[in-house]
C-alpha positions in Angstrom: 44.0 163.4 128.4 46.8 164.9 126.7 47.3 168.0 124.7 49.8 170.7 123.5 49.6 174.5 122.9 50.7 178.1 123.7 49.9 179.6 126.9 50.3 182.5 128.7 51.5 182.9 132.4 49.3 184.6 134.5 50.7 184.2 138.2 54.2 183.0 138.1 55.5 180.0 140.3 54.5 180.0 143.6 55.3 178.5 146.9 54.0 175.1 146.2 55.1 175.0 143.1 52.1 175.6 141.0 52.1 178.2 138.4 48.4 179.7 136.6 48.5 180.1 132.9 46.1 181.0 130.1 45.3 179.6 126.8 47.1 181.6 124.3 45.5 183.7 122.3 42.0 182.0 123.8 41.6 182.6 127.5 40.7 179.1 129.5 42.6 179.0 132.7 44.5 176.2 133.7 46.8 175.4 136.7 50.1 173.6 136.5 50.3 171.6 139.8 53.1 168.6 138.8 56.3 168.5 136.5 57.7 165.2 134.5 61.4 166.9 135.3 63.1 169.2 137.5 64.5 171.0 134.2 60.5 171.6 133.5 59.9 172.9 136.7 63.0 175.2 136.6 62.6 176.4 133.1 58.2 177.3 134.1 59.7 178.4 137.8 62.4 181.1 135.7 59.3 182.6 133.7 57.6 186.3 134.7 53.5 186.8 134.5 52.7 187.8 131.0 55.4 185.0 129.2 54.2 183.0 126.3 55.5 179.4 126.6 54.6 175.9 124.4 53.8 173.0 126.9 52.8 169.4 126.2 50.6 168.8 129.1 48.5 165.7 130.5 45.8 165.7 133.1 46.9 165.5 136.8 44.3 163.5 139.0 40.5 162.9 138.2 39.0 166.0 138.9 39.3 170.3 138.2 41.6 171.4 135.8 45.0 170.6 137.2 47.8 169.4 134.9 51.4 167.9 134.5 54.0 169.8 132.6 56.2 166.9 130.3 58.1 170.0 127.7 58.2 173.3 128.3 59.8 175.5 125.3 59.4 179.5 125.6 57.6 181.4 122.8 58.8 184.7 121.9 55.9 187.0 120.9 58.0 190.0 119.2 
């Protein structure tokens, strides 16, 4: 399963390199676990709780709602 869309970062990067987001404006919670890239994972890792960013995402495993990141492009709000 694949799909694109604005989200919003609810807990930044953490130790283990998974970052919490929200659907932007909806709010369905999903959880970043892998990255295609280390330029993916730097720009997500660089972003503060509250960010709006545009991700093209595909399903990571079989089961809950964990997900790859394969684009990450910030979104400004203002």
């Amino acid at each position: 399963m694949e799909r694109t869309g604005k989200y919003t970062v609810v807990r930044s990067c953490n130790d283990h390199g998974s970052i919490t987001l929200r659907e932007y404006p909806r709010n369905g919670t999903l959880y970043i676990v892998e990255y295609d890239d280390p330029d993916v994972e730097a720009e997500l890792a660089s972003l503060d709780a509250g960010s709006v960013v545009e991700l093209d995402l595909r399903r990571a495993g079989r089961r809950g709602n964990t997900w790859c990141a394969e684009s990450a492009r910030p979104v400004n709000t203002s």
